[in-house]
ROBA-297786 format. One line per field, with one value per residue (C-alpha): x, y, z; chain; residue in three letters. Coordinates in pm, 1 decimal. Layout:
N
east (X  ...)
north (Y  ...)
up (Z  ...)
mol (A  ...)
type (ALA  ...)
***
This chain:
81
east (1948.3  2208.4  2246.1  2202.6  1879.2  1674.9  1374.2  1364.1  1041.3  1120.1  848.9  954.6  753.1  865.4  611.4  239.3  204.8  407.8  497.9  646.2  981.1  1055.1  1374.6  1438.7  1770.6  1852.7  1679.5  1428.8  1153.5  870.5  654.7  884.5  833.6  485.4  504.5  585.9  198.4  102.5  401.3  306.1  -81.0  40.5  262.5  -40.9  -308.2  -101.0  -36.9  -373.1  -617.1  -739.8  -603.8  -824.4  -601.2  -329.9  -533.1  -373.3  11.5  159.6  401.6  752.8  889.2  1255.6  1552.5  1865.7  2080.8  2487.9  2652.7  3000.0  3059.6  3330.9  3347.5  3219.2  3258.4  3220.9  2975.9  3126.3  3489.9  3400.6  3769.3  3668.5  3661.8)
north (628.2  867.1  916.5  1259.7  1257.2  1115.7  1270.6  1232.4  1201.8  1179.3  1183.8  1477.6  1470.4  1769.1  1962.0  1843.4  1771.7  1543.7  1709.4  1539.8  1696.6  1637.1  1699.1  1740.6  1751.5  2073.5  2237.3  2018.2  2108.0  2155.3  1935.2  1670.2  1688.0  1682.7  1356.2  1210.9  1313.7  892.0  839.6  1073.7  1019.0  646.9  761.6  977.1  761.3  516.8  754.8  864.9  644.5  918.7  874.1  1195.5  1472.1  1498.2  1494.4  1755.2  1653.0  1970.1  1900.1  2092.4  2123.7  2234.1  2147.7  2007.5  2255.2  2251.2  2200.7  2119.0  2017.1  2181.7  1996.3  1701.3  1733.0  1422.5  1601.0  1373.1  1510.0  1831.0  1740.6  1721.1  1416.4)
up (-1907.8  -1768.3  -1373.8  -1488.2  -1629.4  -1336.2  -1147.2  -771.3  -629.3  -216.6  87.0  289.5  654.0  794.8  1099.2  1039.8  658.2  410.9  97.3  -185.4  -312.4  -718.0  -795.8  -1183.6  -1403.3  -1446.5  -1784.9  -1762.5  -1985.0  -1840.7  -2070.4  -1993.5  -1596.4  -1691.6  -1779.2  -1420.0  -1316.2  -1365.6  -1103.1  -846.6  -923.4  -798.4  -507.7  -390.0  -395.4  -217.7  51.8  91.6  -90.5  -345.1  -680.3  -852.4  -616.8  -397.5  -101.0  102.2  -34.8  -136.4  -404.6  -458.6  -803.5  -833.0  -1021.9  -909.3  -785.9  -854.8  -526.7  -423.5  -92.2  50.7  361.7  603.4  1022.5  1216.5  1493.1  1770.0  1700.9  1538.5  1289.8  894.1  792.3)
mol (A  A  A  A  A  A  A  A  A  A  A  A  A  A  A  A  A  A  A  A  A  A  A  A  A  A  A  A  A  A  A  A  A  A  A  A  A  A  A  A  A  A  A  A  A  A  A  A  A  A  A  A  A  A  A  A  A  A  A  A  A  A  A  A  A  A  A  A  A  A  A  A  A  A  A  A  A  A  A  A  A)
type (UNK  UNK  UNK  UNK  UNK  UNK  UNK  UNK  UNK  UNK  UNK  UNK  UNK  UNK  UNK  UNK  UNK  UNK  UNK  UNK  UNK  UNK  UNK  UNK  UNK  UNK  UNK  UNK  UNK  UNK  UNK  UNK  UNK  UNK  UNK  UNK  UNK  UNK  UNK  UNK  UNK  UNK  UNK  UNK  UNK  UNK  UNK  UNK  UNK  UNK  UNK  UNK  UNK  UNK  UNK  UNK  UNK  UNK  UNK  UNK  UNK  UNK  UNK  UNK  UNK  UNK  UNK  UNK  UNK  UNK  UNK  UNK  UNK  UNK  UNK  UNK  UNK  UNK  UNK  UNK  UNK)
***
């Protein structure tokens, strides 16, 4: 296993309603990100007690995006760190 080719499956509560983010390798196939349903059929039942649905748990798909960071600020001293 490659750090590259993990899935990251994150609780995101943001406003009234948890959602849960996956976050796939890049070119991902798609039959192969249907293969995490068993995990997140887990995840969500633990979450809400209903292991048939999602229970009200939207669920994001994306794939990793490429980012670079270009820069970190400490917000206390507003100088890059």
């Amino acid at each position: 296993m490659t750090k590259d080719n993990v899935a990251e499956i994150q609780l995101v509560r943001d406003g009234m309603q948890p959602v849960l983010k996956v976050t796939v390798p890049k070119g991902t196939r798609l039959v192969d990100t249907v293969k995490l349903q068993p995990a997140l059929s887990d995840i969500l039942g633990k979450l809400k007690g209903c292991l048939p649905c999602n229970s009200g748990v939207p669920i994001w798909f994306h794939e990793r995006e490429e980012i670079e960071n270009l820069a970190k600020i400490d917000l206390e001293t507003m100088k890059r760190i």
